[in-house]
C-alpha positions as a printed NumPy array, in Angstrom:
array([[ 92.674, 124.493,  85.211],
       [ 89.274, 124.374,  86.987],
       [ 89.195, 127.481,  89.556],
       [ 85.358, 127.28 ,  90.498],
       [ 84.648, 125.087,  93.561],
       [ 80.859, 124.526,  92.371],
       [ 82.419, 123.188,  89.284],
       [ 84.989, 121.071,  91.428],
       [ 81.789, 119.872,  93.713],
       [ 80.083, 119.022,  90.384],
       [ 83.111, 116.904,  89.007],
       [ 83.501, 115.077,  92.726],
       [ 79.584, 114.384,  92.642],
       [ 80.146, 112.233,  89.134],
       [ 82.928, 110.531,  90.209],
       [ 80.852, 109.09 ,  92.5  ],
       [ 77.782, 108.603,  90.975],
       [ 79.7  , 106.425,  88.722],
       [ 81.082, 104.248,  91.064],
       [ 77.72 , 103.542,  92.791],
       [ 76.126, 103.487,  89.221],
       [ 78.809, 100.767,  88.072],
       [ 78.138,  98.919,  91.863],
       [ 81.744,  99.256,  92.551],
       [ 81.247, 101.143,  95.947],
       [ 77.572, 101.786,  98.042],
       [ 76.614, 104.267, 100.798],
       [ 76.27 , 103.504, 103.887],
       [ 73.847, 105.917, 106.192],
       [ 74.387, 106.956, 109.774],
       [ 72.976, 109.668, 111.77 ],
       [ 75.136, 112.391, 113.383],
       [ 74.496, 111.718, 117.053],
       [ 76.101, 115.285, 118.299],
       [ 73.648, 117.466, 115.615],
       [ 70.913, 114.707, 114.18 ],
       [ 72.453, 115.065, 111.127],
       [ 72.353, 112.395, 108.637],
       [ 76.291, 111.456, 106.824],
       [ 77.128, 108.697, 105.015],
       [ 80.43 , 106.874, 104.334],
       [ 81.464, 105.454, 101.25 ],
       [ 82.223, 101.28 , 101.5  ],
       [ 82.649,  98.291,  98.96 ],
       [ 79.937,  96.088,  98.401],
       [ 79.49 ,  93.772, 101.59 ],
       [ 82.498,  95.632, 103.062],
       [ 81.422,  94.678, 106.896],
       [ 81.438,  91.013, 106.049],
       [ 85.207,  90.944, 104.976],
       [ 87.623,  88.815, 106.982],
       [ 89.783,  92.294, 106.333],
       [ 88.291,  95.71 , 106.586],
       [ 90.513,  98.509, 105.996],
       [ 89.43 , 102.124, 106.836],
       [ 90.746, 104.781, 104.669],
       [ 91.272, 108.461, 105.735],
       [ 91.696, 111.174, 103.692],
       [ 92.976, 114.676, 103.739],
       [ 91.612, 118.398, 104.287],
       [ 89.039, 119.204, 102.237],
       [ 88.654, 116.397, 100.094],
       [ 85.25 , 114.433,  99.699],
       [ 85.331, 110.949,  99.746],
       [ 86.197, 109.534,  96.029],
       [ 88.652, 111.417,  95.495],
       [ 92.146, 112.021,  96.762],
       [ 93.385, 114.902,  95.712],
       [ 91.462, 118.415,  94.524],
       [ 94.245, 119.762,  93.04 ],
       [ 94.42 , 117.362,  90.35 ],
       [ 91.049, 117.537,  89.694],
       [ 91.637, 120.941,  89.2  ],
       [ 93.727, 120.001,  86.573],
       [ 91.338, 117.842,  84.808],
       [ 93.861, 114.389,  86.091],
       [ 90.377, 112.597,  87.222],
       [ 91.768, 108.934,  86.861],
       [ 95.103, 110.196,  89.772],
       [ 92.415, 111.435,  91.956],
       [ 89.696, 109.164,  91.456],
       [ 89.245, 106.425,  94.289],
       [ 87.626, 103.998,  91.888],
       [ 90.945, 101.579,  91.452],
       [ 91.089, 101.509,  95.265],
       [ 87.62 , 100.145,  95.63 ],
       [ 88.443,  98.161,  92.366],
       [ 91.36 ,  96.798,  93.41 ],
       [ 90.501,  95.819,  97.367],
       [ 86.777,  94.125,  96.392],
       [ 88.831,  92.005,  93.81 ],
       [ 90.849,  90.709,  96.831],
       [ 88.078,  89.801,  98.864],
       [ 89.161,  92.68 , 101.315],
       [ 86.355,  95.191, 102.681],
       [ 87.396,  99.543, 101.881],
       [ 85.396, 101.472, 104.472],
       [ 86.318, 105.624, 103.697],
       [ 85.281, 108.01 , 105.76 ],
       [ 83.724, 111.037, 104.333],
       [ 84.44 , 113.816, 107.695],
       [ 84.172, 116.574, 105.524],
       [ 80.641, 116.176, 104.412],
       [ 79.826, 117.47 , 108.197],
       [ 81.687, 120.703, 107.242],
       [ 85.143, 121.72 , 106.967],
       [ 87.026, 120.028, 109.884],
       [ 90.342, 121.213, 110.331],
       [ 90.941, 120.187, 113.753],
       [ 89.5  , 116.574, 113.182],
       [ 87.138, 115.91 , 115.283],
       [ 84.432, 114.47 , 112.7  ],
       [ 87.503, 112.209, 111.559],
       [ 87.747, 110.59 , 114.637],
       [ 84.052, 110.253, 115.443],
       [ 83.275, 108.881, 112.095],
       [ 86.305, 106.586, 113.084],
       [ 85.154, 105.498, 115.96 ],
       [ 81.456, 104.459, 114.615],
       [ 82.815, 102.725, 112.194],
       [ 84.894, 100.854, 114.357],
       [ 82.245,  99.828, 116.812],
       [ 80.601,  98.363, 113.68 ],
       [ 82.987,  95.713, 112.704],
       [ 82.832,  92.141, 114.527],
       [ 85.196,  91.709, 116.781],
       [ 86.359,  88.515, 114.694],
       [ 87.481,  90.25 , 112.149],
       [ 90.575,  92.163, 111.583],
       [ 91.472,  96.229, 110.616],
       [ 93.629,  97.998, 108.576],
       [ 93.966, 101.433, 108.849],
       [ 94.802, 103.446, 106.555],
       [ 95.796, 107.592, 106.568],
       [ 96.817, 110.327, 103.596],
       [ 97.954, 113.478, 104.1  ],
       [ 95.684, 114.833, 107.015],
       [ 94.111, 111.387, 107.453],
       [ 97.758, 109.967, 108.313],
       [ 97.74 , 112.228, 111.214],
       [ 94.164, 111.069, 112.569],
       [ 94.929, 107.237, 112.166],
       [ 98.328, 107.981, 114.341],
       [ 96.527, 109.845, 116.961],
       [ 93.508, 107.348, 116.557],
       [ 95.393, 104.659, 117.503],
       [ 98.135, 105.612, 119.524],
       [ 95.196, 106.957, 122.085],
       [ 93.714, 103.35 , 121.617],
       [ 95.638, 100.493, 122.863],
       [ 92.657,  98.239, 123.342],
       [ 92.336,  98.273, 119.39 ],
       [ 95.636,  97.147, 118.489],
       [ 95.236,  93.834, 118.524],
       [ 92.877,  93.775, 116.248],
       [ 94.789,  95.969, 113.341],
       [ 96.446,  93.941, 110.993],
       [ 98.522,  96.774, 109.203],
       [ 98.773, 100.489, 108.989],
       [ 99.282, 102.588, 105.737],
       [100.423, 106.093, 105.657],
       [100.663, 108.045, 102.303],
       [102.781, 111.028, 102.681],
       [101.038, 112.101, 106.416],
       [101.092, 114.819, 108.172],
       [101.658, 114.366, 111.734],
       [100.718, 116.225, 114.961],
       [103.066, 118.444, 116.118],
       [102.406, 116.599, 119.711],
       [103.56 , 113.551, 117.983],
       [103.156, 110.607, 120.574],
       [103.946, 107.038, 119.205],
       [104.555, 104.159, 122.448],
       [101.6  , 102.261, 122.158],
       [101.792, 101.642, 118.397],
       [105.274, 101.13 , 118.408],
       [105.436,  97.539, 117.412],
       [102.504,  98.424, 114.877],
       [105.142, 101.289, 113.886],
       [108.093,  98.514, 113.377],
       [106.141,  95.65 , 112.334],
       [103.285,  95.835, 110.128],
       [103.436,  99.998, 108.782],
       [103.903, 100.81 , 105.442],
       [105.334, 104.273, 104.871],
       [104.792, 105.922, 101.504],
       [106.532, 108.97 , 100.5  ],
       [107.151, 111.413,  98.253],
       [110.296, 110.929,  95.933],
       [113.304, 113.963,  96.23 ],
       [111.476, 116.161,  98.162],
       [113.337, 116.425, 100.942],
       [110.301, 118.376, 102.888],
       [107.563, 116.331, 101.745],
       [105.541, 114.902, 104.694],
       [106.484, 111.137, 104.179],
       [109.943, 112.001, 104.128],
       [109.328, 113.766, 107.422],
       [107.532, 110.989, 108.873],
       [110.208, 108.675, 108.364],
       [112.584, 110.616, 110.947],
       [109.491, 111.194, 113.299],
       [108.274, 107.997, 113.149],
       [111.637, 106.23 , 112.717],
       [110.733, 103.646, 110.185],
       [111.642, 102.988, 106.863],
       [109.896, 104.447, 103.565],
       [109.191, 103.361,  99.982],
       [108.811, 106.497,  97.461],
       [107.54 , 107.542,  94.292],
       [107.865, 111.04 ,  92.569],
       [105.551, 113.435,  92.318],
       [103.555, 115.602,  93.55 ],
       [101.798, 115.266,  97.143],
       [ 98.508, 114.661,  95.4  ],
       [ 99.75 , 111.705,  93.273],
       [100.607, 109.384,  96.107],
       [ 97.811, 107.383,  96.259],
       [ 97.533, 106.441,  92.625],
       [100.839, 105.666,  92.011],
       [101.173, 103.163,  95.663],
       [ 97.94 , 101.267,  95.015],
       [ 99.935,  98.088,  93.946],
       [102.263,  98.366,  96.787],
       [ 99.35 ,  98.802,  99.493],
       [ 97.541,  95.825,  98.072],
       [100.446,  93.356,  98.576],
       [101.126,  94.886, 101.694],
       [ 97.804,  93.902, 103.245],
       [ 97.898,  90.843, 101.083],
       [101.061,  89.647, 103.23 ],
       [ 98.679,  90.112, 106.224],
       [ 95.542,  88.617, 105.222],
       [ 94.167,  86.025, 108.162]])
């Protein structure tokens, strides 16, 4: 079980070096306009020039590349590792943008999430279409995100949530369609207080589920996420 965080750091920082080393994901630069700090996001290769792009938000206080810290922290680097997702999209011809908010600092409240959102956003042609897609913390952004966005909508081809957590001010009209039509819920399996299963009665839409653990939700829905946005490619 790995306890030390500068450990945990190192571990994240090799997982990624190998991605970019094996050219399965690149770094794309922008400056912090609020502080003039410099962040980058983490994106396939040619990910802008997709017909699909899908944005992927994680949780609180991951780094991008990884999902989940607590199975790093026990030593389960292939269930954390974001390496199949960038694998797995590219091979489909679909763009993976994810957003790395915590590289500003810890950001419990969100706010880098949704600026880092919004950049991104304003970067993808207008011809082409969006998928969003939230775990854990990042489900709760992409709800808010969009639900406070109505202009986008048109634009967003599907919405993934894996196990989110949603805002306690929980407001869902505008993206109720999006909600009924084109959302895959993913949660997890015989926990009755897991977040997905929660989500389902918020949200009221259906779920698909898988046991384990909160962390293991990505890695185990990969397949279902790509045939999702397979069914919705333009």
């Amino acid at each position: 079980m790995l306890e030390d965080e500068a450990e945990l750091r190192n571990m994240v920082d090799q997982i990624l070096a190998d991605m970019l080393a094996a050219h399965v994901a690149e770094k794309k630069f922008y400056t912090d306009q609020r502080t003039g700090r410099k962040y980058w996001i983490l994106t396939t290769p040619g990910a802008f020039d997709k017909k699909l792009i899908v944005i992927a938000v994680l949780g609180y206080p991951e780094q991008v590349g990884v999902w989940s810290y607590t199975l790093l922290r026990q030593s389960r680097i292939a269930e954390s590792s974001m390496e199949p997702y960038f694998r797995g999209f590219a091979e489909r011809d679909f763009g993976l943008i994810a957003i790395n908010p915590n590289s500003l600092g810890p950001d419990i409240e969100g706010d880098s999430f949704v600026y880092q959102l919004e950049r991104v956003v304003a970067d993808i042609a207008l011809d082409k279409r969006i998928g969003l897609m939230g775990f854990s913390m990042g489900g709760m952004i992409v709800v808010d995100f969009l639900q406070q966005r109505a202009g986008l909508l048109d634009r967003v081809s599907g919405l993934v949530l894996i196990d989110p957590t949603l805002s306690k001010r929980l407001q869902v009209g505008n993206i109720r369609r999006l909600l009924d039509d084109d959302t895959l819920l993913i949660a997890s399996k015989g926990e009755v207080t897991s977040p997905g299963e929660i989500a389902s009665v918020l949200l009221e839409i259906p779920k698909i589920s898988f046991s384990g653990i909160h962390g293991e939700m990505p890695h185990k829905a990969l397949a279902e996420i790509i045939k999702f946005y397979e069914q919705r490619r333009p």
